[in-house]
C-alpha positions as CSV (number, residue, x, y, z in Angstrom):
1,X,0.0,0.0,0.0
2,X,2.8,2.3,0.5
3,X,4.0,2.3,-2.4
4,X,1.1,2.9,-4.4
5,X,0.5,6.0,-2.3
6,X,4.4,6.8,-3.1
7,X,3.4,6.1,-6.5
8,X,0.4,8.1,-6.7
9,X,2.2,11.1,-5.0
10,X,5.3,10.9,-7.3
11,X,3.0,11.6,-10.2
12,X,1.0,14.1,-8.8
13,X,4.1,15.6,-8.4
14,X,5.1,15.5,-11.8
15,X,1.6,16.8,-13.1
16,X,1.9,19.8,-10.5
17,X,5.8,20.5,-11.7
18,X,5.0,20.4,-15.3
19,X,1.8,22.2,-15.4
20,X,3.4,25.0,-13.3
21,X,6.7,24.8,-15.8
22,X,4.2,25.6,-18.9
23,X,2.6,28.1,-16.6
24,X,6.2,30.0,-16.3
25,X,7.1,30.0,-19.8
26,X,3.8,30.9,-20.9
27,X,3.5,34.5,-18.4
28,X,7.1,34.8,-19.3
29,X,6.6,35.8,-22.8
30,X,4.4,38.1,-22.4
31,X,5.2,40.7,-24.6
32,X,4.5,44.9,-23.7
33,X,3.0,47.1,-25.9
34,X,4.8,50.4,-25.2
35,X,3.0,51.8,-28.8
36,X,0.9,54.3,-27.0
37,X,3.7,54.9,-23.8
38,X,5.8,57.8,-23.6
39,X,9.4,57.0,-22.1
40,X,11.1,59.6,-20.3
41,X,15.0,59.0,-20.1
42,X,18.1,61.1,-19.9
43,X,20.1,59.0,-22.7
44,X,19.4,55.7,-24.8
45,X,22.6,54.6,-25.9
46,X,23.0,51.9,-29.7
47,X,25.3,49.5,-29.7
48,X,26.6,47.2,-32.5
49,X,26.8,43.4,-32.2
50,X,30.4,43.7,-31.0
51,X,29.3,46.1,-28.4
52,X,30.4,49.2,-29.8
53,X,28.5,52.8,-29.2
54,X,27.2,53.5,-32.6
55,X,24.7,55.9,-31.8
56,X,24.1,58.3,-27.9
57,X,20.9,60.0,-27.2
58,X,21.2,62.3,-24.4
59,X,21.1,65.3,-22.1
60,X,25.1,66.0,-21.6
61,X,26.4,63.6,-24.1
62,X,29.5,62.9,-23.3
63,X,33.2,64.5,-24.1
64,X,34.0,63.6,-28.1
65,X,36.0,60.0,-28.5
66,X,38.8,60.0,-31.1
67,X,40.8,57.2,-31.9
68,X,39.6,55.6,-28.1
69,X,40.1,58.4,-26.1
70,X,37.7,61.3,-24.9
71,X,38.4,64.5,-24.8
72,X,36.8,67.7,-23.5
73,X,35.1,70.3,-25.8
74,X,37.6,73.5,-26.3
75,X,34.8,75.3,-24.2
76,X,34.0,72.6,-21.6
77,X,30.0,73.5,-22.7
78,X,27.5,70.4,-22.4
79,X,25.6,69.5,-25.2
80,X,22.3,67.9,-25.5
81,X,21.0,65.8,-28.8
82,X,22.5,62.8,-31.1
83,X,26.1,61.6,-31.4
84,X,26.7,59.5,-34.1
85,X,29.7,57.1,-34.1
86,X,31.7,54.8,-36.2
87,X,32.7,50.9,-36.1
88,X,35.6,51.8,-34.4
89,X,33.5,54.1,-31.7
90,X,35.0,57.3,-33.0
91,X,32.9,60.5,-32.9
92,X,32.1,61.1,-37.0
93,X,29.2,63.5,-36.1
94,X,25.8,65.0,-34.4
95,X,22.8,67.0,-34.2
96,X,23.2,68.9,-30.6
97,X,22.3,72.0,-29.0
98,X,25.0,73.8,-26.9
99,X,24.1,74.4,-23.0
100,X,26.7,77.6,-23.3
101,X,25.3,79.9,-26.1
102,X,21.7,78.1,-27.2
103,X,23.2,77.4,-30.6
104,X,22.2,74.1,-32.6
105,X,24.5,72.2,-34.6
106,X,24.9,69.5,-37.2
107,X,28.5,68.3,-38.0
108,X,30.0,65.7,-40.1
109,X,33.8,64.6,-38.5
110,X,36.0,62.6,-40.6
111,X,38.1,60.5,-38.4
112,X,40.7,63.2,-38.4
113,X,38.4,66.2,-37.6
114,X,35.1,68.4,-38.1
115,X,34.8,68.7,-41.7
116,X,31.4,70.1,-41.9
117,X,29.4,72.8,-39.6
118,X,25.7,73.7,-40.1
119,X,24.9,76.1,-37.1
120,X,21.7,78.3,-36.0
121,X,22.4,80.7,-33.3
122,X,19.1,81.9,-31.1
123,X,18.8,85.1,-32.6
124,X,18.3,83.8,-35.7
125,X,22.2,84.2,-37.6
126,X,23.5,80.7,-39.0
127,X,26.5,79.7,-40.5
128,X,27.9,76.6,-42.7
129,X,31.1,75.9,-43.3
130,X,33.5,73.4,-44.6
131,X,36.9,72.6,-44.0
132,X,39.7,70.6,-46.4
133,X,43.3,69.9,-45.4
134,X,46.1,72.9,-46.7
135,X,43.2,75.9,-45.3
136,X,40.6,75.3,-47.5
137,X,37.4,76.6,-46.5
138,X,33.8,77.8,-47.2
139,X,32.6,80.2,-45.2
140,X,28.6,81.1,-45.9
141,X,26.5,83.0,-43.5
142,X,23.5,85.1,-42.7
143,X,22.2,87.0,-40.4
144,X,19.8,89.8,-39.5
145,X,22.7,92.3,-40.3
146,X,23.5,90.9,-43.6
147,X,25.5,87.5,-45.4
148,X,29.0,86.7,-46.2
149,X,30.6,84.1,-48.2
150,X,34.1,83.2,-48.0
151,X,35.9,80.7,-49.6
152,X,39.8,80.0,-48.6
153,X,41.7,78.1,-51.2
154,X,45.6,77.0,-49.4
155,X,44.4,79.7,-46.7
156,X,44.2,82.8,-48.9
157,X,40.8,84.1,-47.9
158,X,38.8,85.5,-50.6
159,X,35.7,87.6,-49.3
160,X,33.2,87.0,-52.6
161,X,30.3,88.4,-51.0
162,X,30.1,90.5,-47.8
163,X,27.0,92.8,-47.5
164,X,26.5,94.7,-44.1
């Protein structure tokens, strides 16, 4: 008799522990529906499948990274917006405003440095420019005072249009 009620008991068991295993892995997939949520963070950073930062979201993004390394801004200002960075986790651009000045910014690095600056400052001037090794340079402007255009070829500046 014992055994049969050792028996029975073992199997009991054994319904019990599998009917609570499908009972975990079911609720355990449940999946959330964050469609109609609003998420409130201070950064999101992207990684790649090797675990490198490709892409920061953030209030105070951190210092610029070049060739491993971060480094602090020439002003030590914090920006806020979207840093966008190579394979190798080097800083190759971003869309940012600056905590210092209220400017906004969109640069394109190339691994060496800025290359291109597309700027809006908050009472309404903007800039873009574009840099090449040797001094080249565009310069091309406007503001409320008037617009400028300077191009740089081997740094001799040529002023082609300056009305103020």
């Amino acid at each position: 008799m014992k055994n049969t009620v050792l028996k029975s008991l073992l199997v009991l068991n054994l319904f019990v522990t599998a009917g609570l295993v499908v009972y975990i892995v079911k609720n355990n997939n449940v999946e959330i529906d964050l469609s109609n949520e609003v998420l409130k963070v201070r950064g999101l950073v992207l990684t790649d499948s090797t675990g490198v930062e490709r892409v920061i979201i953030g209030t105070h993004l951190p210092p610029p990274q070049s060739f491993g390394y971060r480094f602090y801004r020439g002003d030590n200002s914090g920006v806020s917006g979207v840093m966008l960075y190579d394979h190798e986790g080097q800083e190759r651009g971003g869309y940012v405003t600056d905590d210092s000045y209220g400017n906004i910014f969109l640069t394109l690095d190339s691994k060496i440095s800025q290359r291109v600056l597309f700027m809006a400052e908050p009472q309404g001037a903007s800039t873009l420019k574009m840099w090449g090794k040797n001094g080249n340079q565009i310069n091309l402007g406007a503001s409320d005072d008037g617009t400028w255009l300077d191009v740089s070829d081997n740094g001799k500046k040529q002023s082609l249009i300056e009305s103020n």
